[in-house]
FIPAPA-129367 format. One line per field, with one value per residue (C-alpha): residue number from 1; residue in one letter; x, y, z. Coordinates in pm, whole numbers. Layout:
REM FIPAPA-129367
num <- NUM ...
residu <- A ...
px <- X ...
py <- Y ...
pz <- Z ...
//
This chain:
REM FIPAPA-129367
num <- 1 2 3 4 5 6 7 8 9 10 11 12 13 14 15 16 17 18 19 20 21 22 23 24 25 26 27 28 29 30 31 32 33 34 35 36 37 38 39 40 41 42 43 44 45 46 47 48 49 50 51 52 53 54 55 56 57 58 59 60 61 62 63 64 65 66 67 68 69 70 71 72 73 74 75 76 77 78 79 80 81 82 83 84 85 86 87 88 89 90 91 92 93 94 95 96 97 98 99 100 101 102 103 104 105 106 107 108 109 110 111 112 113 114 115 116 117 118 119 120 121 122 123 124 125 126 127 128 129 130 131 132 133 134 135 136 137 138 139 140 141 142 143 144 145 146 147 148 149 150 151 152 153 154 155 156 157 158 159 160 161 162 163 164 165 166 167 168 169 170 171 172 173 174 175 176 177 178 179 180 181 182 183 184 185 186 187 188 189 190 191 192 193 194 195 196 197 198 199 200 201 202 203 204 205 206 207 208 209 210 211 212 213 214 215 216 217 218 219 220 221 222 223 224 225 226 227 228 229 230 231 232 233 234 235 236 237 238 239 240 241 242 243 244 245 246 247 248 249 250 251 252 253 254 255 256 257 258 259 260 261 262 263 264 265 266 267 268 269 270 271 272 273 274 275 276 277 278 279 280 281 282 283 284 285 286 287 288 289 290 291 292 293 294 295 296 297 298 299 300 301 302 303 304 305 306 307 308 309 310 311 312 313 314 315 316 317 318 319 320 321 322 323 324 325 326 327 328 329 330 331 332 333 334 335 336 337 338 339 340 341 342 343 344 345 346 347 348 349 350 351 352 353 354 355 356 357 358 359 360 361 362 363 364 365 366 367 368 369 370 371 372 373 374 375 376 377 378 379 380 381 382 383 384 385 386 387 388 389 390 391 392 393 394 395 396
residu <- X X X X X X X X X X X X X X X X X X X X X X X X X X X X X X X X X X X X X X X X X X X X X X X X X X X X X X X X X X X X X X X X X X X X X X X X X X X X X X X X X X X X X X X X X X X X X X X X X X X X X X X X X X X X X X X X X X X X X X X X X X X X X X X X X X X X X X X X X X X X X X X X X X X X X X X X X X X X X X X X X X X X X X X X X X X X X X X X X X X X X X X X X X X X X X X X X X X X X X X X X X X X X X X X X X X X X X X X X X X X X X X X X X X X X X X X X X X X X X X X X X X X X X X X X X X X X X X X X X X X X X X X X X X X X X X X X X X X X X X X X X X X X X X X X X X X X X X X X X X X X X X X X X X X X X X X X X X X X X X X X X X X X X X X X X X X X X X X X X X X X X X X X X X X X X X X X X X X X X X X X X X X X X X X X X X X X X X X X X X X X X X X X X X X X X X X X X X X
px <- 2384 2127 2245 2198 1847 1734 1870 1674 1352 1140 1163 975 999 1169 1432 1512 1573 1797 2001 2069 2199 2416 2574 2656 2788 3038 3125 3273 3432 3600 3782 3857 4006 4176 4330 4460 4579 4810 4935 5007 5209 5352 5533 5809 5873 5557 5269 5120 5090 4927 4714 4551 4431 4353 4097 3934 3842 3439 3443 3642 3392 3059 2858 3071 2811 2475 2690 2786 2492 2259 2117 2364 2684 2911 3022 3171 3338 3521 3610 3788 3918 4054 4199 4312 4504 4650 4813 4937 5136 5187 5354 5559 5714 5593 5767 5900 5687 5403 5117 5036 5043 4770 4582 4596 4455 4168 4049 4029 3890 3603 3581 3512 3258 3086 3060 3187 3326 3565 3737 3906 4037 4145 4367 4466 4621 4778 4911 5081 5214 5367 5471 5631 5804 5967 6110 6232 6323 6593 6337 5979 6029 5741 5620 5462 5269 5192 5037 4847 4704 4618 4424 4194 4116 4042 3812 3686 3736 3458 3159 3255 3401 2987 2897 3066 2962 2620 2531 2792 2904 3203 3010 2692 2477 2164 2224 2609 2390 2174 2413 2555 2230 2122 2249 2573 2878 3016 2633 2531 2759 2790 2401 2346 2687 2727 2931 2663 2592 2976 3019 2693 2757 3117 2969 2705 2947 3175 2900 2748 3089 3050 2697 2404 2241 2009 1744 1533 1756 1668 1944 2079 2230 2481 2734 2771 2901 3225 3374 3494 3547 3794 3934 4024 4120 4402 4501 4512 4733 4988 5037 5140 5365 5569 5507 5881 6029 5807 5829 5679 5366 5287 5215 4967 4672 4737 4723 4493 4231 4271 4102 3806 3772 3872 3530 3289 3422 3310 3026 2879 2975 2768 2461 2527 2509 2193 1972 2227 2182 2465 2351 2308 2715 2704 3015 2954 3088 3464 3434 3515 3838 3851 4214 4417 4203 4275 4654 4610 4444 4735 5018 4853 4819 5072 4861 4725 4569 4352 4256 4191 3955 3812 3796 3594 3368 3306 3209 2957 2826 2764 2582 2359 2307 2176 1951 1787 1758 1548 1345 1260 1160 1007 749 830 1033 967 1105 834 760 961 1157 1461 1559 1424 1091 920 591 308 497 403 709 1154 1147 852 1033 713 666 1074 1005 768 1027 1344 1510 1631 1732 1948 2132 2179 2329 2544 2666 2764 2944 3140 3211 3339 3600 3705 3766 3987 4172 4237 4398 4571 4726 4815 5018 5178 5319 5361 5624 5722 5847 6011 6183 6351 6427 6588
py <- -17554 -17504 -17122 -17063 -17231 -16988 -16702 -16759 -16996 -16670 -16643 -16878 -17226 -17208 -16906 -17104 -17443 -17211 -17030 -17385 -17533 -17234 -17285 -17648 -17573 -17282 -17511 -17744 -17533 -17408 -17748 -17778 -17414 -17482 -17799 -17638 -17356 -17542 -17782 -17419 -17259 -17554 -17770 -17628 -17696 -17829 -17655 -17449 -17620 -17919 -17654 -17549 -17918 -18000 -17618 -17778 -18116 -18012 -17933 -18259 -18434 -18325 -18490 -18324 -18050 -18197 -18395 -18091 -17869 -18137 -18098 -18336 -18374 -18468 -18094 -18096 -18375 -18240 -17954 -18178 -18343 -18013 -17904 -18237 -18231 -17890 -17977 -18283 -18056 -17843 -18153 -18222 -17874 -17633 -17500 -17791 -17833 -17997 -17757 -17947 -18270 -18142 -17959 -18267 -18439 -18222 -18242 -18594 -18633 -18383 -18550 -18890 -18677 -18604 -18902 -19295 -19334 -19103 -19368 -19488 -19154 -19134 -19453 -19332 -19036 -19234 -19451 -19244 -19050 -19396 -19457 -19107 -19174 -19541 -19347 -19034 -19125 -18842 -18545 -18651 -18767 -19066 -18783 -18581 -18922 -19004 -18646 -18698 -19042 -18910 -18618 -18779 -19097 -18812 -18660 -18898 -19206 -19238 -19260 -19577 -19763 -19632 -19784 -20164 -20141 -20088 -20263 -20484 -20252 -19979 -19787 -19818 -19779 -19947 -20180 -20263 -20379 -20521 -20744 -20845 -20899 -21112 -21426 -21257 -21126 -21448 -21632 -21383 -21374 -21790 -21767 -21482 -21403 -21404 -21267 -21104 -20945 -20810 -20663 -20492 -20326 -20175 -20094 -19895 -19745 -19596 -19481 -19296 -19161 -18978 -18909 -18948 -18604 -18498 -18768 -18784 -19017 -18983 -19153 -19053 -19295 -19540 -19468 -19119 -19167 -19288 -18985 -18864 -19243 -19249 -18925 -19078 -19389 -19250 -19010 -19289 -19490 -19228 -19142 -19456 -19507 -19207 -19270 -19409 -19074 -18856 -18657 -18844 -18627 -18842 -19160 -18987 -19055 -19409 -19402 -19184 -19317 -19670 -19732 -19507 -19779 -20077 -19908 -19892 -20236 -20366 -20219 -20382 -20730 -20637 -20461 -20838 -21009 -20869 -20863 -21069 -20751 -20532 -20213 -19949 -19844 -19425 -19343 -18967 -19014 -19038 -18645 -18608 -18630 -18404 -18272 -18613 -18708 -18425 -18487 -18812 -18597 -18333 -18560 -18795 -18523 -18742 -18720 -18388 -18356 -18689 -18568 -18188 -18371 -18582 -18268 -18078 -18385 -18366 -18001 -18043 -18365 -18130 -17869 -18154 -18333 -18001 -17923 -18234 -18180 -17849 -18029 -18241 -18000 -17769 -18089 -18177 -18456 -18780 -19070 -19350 -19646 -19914 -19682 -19499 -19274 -18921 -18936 -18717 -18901 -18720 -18401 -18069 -17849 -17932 -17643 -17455 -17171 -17052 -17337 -17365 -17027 -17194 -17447 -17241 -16939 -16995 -16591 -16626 -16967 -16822 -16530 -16721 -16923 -16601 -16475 -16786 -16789 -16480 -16567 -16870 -16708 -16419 -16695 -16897 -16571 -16469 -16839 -16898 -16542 -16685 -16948 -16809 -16510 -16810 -17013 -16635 -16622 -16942 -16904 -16580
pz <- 129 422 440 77 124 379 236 -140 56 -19 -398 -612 -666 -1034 -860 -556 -717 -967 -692 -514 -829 -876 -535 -542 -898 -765 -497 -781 -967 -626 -603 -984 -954 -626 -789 -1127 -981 -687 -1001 -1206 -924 -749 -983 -1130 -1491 -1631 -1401 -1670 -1973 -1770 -1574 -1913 -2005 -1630 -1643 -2002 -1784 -1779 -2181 -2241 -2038 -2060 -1753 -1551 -1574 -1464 -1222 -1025 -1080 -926 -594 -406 -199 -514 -533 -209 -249 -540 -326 -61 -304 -503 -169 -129 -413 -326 -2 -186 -389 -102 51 -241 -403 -125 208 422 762 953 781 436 595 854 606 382 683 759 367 365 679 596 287 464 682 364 156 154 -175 23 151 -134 -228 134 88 -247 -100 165 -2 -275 47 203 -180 -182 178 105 -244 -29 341 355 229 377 723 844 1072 806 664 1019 1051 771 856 1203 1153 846 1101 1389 1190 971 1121 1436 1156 955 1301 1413 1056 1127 1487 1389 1083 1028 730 716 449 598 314 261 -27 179 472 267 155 505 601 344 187 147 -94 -230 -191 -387 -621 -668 -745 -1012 -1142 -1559 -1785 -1973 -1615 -1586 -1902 -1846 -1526 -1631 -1973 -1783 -1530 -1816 -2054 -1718 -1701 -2036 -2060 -1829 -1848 -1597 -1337 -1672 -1782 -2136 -2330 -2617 -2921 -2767 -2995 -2903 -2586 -2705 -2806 -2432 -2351 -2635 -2546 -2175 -2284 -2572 -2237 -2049 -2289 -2330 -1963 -1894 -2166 -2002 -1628 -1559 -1730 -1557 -1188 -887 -921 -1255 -1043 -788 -1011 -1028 -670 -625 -922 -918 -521 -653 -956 -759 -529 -828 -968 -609 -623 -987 -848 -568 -777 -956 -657 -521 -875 -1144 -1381 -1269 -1383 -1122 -1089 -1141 -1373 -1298 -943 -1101 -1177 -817 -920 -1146 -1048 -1059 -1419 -1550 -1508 -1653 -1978 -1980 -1917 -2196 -2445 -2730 -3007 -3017 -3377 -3294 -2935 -3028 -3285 -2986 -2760 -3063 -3090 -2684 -2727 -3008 -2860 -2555 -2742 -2856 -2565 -2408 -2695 -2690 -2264 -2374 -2599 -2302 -2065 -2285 -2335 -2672 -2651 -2436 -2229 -2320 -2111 -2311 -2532 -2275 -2548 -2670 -2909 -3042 -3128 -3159 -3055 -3311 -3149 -3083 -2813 -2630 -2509 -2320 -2137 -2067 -1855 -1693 -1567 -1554 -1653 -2012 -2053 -1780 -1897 -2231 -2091 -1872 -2166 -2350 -2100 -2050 -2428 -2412 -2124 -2286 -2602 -2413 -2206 -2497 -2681 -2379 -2362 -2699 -2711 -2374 -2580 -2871 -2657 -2496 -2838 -2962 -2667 -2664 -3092 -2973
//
């Protein structure tokens, strides 16, 4: 980001802070395009029709959007984890040789570089690889996992050994030392832990994963969140129900998924630990992994009349959750002390447009939006004649 900063620092405040969101969202969509086109072109049978769910992912799942457009390193992440993913596949269905496995290397070891929660999808990778390897000893030679292994600790590796060295803690982060500074884990734990707490801090975690919005943190109706929750889950459900059946490829998001949960699930025992509330455990991170969740969504797909309906709710609870962000910053809504949803009390407007230019560029957004419409209205023609030939063929 620092050469995109430079290049826009001379434009105005509203016009930089624009340009910089722009960039970390391309970067984003970079790995989610990477990913879905590698699963398109490299698996053999099945790549396109699960490449068409897996490109959907950010309308199925609407924080994905303020997520990646936010002025962080999340985006990059999901672009070492979109290449990721892509040598992966490279390993699996592409040429035979020592370049995936290195490239698959390099990508997780930037990726460590980059952020901790890294680490888990580093082992997840791993580990489907030494899953993949004990399953296929005659094809995938201990070499190419070795490779792997090697390159992501080379690159990766020298910060978190720094991180134990100093502190105490792999991660390194301040609430991690924290904790091995203080009273401890299992002290901790042993003096604030509840239920109450527990069911708190995952029911946080998962309704962050469907809607947070923007740092306003306005909330919107409980309730509403569950559409894309129930979306997942039902995906979720009918993966597994075909896993056995299904090509190896099916069980890398169980591998690759479950060490990035089993990492937030640590960390709400530990948010319990330290303050016996348990909140505090961001949902939104899991959009990192974008390509392997939105596998789980296309492999999933067994009810399709009740998950279209679930994927038309996600879109129209988008459009609402957006209008009721512009009422925000437009000053007519309100986050009250005591009150953490939208009000309007006392407010004589729903949107100032005037004082939204102030803030933004709302000309440009709803340009942006048209434009998009327009391309996913051409790509959804182009793909439903593509199956549609498809279907005539095979009748013929």
């Amino acid at each position: 980001m620092a050469p995109v900063y430079k290049l826009v620092a001379h434009l105005p405040w509203v016009d930089h802070l624009l340009y910089l969101r722009l960039a970390s969202w391309l970067i984003a969509l970079c790995g989610l395009v990477v990913g879905v086109l590698a699963t398109e072109r490299l698996l053999p049978s099945m790549g396109g029709r699960l490449a068409s769910l897996m490109a959907a992912y950010p309308l199925l799942f609407p924080q994905f959007f303020p997520e990646m457009a936010r002025l962080g390193n999340d985006s990059l992440v999901l672009l070492f984890c979109g290449a990721s993913w892509a040598a992966l596949l490279c390993i699996l269905y592409g040429k035979p040789g020592v370049k995936a496995p290195i490239l698959l290397g390099v990508f997780l070891g930037l990726g460590l570089l980059t952020k901790a929660f890294f680490l888990p999808i580093s082992a997840g990778f791993l580990l489907f690889l030494a899953y993949y390897w004990w399953n296929n000893k005659v094809d995938f030679p201990l070499r190419h996992l070795l490779l792997a292994l090697g390159v992501t600790l080379l690159i990766g590796g020298a910060w978190y050994v720094r991180n134990a060295w100093l502190f105490g803690s792999v991660v390194g982060g301040d609430e991690f030392v924290a904790m091995e500074r203080g009273p401890g884990f299992i002290e901790g734990l042993r003096a604030n832990f509840s239920i109450g707490a527990l069911l708190r801090g995952f029911a946080s975690m998962m309704a962050t994963f469907s809607w947070a919005g923007t740092w306003s943190l306005a909330r919107l109706p409980d309730l509403l969140l569950l559409g894309p929750l129930a979306l997942l889950g039902l995906a979720v459900v009918g993966w597994l129900l075909d896993i056995r059946r299904r090509p190896v490829i099916a069980w890398a998001p169980l591998f690759i998924v479950t060490p990035m949960l089993a990492g937030l699930g640590y960390h709400v025992f530990m948010k319990i630990a330290q303050t016996g509330l348990g909140k505090g455990t961001p949902g939104w991170y899991l959009h990192v992994l974008a390509a392997p969740l939105g596998m789980i969504v296309a492999l999933g797909w067994r009810w399709p009349r009740l998950m279209s309906a679930l994927f038309s709710y996600s879109l129209i609870f988008a459009t609402g959750a957006w209008v009721m962000q512009l009422t925000l910053f437009s000053g007519c809504s309100a986050k009250l002390d005591g009150n953490p949803y939208y009000t309007f009390k006392d407010s004589s407007c729903f949107i100032d447009w005037h004082q939204l230019d102030v803030l933004t560029s709302p000309m440009v957004g709803f340009a942006s939006l048209l434009a998009g419409g327009v391309a996913l209205g051409v790509a959804g023609i182009v793909h439903f004649r593509g199956r549609a030939a498809s279907v005539g063929s095979d009748l013929r």
